[in-house]
Backbone as CSV, one residue per row, in Angstrom:
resi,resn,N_x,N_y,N_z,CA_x,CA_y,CA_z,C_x,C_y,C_z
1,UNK,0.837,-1.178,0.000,0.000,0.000,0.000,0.880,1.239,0.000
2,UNK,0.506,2.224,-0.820,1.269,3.302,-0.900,0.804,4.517,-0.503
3,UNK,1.571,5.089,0.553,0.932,6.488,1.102,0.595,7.232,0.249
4,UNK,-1.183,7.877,0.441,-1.659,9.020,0.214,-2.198,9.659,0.874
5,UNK,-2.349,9.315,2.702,-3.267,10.151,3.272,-1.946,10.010,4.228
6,UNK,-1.976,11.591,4.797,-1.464,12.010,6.323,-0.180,12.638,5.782
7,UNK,0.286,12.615,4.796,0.955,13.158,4.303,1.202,14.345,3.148
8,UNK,1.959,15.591,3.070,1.586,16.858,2.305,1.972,15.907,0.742
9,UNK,1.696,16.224,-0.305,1.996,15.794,-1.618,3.431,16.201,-2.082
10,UNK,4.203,17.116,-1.744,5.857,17.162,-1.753,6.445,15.792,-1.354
11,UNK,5.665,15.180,-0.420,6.564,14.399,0.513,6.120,13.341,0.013
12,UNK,5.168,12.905,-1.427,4.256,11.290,-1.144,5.653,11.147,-1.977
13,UNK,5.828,9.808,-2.256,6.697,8.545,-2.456,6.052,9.102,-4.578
14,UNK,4.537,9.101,-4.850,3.832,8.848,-5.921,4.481,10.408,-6.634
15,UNK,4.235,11.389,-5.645,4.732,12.827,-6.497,6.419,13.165,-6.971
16,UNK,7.069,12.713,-5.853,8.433,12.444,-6.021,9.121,11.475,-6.950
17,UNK,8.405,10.325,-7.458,8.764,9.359,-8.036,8.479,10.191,-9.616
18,UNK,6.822,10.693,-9.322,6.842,11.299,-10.884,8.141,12.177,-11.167
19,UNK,8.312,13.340,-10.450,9.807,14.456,-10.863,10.643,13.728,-10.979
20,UNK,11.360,12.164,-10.638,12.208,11.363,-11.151,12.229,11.430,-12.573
21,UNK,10.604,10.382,-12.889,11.404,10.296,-14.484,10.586,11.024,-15.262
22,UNK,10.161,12.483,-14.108,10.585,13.883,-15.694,11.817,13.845,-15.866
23,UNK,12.778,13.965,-14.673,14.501,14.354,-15.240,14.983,13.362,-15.624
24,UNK,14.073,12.151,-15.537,15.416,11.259,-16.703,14.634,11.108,-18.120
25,UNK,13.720,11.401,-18.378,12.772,11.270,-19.805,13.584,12.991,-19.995
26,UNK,13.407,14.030,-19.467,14.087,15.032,-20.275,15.703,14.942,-20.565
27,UNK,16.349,14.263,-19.772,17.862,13.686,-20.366,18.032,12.536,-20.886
28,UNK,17.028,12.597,-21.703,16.614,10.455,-22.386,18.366,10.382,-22.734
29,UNK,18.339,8.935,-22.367,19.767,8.099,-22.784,21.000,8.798,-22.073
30,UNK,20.409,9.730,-20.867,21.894,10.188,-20.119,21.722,9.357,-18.859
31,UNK,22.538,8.831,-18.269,22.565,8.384,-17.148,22.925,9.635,-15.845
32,UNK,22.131,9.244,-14.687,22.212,9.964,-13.796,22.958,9.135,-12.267
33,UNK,23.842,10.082,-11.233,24.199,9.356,-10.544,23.112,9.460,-9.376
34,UNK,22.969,8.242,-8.469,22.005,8.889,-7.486,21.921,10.248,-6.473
35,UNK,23.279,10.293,-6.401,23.578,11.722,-5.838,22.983,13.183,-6.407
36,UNK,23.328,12.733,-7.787,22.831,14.027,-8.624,21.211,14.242,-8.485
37,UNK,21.011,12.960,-8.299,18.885,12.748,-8.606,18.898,13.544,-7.243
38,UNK,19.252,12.947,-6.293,18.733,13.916,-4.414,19.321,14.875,-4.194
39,UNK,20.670,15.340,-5.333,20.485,16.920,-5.431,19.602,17.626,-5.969
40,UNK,19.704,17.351,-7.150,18.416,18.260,-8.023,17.028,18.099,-7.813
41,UNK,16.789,17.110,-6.652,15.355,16.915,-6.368,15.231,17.382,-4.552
42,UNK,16.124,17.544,-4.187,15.765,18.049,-2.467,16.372,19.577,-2.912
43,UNK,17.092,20.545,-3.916,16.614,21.659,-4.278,15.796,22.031,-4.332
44,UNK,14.814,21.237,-5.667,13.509,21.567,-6.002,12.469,21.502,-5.967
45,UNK,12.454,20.370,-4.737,10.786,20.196,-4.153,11.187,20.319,-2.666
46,UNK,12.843,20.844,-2.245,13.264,20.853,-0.373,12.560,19.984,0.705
47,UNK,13.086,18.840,0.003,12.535,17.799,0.850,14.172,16.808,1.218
48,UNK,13.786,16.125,2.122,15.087,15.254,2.565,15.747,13.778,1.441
49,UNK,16.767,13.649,2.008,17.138,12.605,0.731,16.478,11.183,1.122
50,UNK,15.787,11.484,2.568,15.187,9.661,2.928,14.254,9.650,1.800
51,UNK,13.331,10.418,1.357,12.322,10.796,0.762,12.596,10.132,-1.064
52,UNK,13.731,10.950,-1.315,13.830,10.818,-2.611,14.536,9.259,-2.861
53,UNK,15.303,8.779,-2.101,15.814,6.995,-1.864,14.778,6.063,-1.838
54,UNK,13.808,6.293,-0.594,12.160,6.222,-0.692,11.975,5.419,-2.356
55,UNK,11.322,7.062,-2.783,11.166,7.164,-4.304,11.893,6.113,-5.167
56,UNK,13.075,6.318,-5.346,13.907,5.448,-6.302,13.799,3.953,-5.897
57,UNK,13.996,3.770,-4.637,13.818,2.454,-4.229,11.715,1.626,-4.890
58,UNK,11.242,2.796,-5.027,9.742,2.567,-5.498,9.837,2.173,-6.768
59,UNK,10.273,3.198,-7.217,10.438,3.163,-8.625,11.340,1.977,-9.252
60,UNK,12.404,1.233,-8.432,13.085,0.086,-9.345,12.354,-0.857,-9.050
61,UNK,11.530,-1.041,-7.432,10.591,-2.020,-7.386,9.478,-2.262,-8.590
62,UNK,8.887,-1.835,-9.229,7.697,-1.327,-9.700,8.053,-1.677,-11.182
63,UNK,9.927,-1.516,-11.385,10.256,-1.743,-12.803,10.359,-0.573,-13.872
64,UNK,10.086,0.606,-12.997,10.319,2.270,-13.562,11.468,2.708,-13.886
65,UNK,12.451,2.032,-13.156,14.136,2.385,-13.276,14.915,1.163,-13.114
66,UNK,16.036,1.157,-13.880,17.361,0.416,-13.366,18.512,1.260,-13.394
67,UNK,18.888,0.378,-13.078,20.730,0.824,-12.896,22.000,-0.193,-13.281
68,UNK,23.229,0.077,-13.608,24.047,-0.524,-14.072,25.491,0.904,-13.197
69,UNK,26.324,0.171,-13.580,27.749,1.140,-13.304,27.734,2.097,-13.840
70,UNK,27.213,2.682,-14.779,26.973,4.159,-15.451,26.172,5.055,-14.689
71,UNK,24.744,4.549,-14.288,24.261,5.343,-13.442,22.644,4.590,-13.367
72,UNK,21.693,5.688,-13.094,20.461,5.324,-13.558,19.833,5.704,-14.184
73,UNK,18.665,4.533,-14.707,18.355,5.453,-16.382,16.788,4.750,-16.243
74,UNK,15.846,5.227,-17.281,14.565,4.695,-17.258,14.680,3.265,-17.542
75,UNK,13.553,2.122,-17.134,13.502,0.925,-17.468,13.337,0.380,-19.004
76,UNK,14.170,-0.088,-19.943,13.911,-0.186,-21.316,14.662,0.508,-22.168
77,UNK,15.843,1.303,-21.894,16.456,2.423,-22.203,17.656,1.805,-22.099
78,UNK,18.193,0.990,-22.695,19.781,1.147,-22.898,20.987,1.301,-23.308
């Protein structure tokens, strides 16, 4: 079950996961490091990095993302 109640929408797991793969669909075929993703995403929505790990950890469950030694990139994209 995935939080949607008791929590502000900056912080759900579902809103954060979406701003993921806007920035990797707008850098299609660039790989990102995870560092870079919970920089440019606790800038821009100022939320903590448990939050955005959270997220990514959702998102590879689910089959939204992988990763390899380059970085991470959308699922299907290699």
């Amino acid at each position: 079950m995935l939080p949607v109640k008791g929590c502000s929408p900056k912080e759900n797991i579902l809103v954060i996961g979406a701003y993921i793969i806007k920035i990797l669909k707008e850098d299609e075929g660039e790989r990102h490091s995870s560092e870079k993703i919970i920089k440019n995403i606790s800038k821009d929505l100022a939320i903590s990095e448990d939050h955005v790990i959270l997220s990514l950890d959702w998102l590879y469950i689910i089959n939204a993302l992988s990763y390899d030694e380059r970085g991470i990139y959308l699922y299907g994209i290699d």
